[in-house]
LUMFIRO-533471 format. One record per residue (C-alpha): x, y, z; residue in three letters. Coordinates in steps of 0.1 Angstrom, whole numbers, padded with zeros to 4 digits, always signed. Example, Ala and Ser with C-alpha at 12.3 -4.5 7.8 and 13.67 -1.06 7.14 Angstrom:
! residues 2
+0123-0045+0078ala
+0137-0011+0071ser
***
This chain:
! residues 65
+1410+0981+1297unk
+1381+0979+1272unk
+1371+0964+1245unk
+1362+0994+1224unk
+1324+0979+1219unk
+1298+1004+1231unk
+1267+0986+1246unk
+1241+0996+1220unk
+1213+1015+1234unk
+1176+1002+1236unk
+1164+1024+1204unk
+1125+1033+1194unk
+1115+1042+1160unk
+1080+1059+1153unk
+1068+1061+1117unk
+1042+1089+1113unk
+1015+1072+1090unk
+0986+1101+1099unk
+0988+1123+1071unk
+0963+1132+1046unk
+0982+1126+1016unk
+0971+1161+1000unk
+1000+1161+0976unk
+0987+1127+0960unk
+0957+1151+0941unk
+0923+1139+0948unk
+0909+1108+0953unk
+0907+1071+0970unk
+0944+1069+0974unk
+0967+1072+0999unk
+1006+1073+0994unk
+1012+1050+1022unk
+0995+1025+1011unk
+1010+1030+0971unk
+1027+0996+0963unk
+1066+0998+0958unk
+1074+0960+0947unk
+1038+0947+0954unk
+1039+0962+0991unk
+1026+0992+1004unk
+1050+1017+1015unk
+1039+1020+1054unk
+1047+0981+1054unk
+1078+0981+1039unk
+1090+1009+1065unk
+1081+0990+1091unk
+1097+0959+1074unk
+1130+0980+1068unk
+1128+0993+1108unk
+1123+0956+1120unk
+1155+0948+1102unk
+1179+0971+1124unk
+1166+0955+1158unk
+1152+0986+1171unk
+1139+0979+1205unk
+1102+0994+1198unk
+1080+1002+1167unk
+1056+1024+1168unk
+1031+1029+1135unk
+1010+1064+1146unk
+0975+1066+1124unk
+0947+1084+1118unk
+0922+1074+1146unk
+0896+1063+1117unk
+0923+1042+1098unk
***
């Protein structure tokens, strides 16, 4: 008999950071990098991604960036 536990899977997460950022209005900024508690939001997704043990991160930019 089993235990009931499923083996958990080997899980990638891929965060889409390549965006213009249109909707901001014009300018310098870029949401991404908009500070929510003093960090910018593309580190704390990957900080909140790292957290669930994924098996792979993957940040995809803007080949300039």
């Amino acid at each position: 008999m089993g235990t009931g536990i499923i083996p958990a899977l080997p899980v990638a997460v891929v965060i889409l950071a390549a965006g213009r950022s249109s909707r901001m209005g014009k300018g310098e900024n870029h949401k991404l990098l908009t500070t929510f508690d003093g960090v910018p939001l593309v580190r704390k997704s990957v900080l909140i991604v790292l957290s669930c043990q994924c098996s792979r991160v993957y940040v995809v930019t803007r080949p300039q960036a």
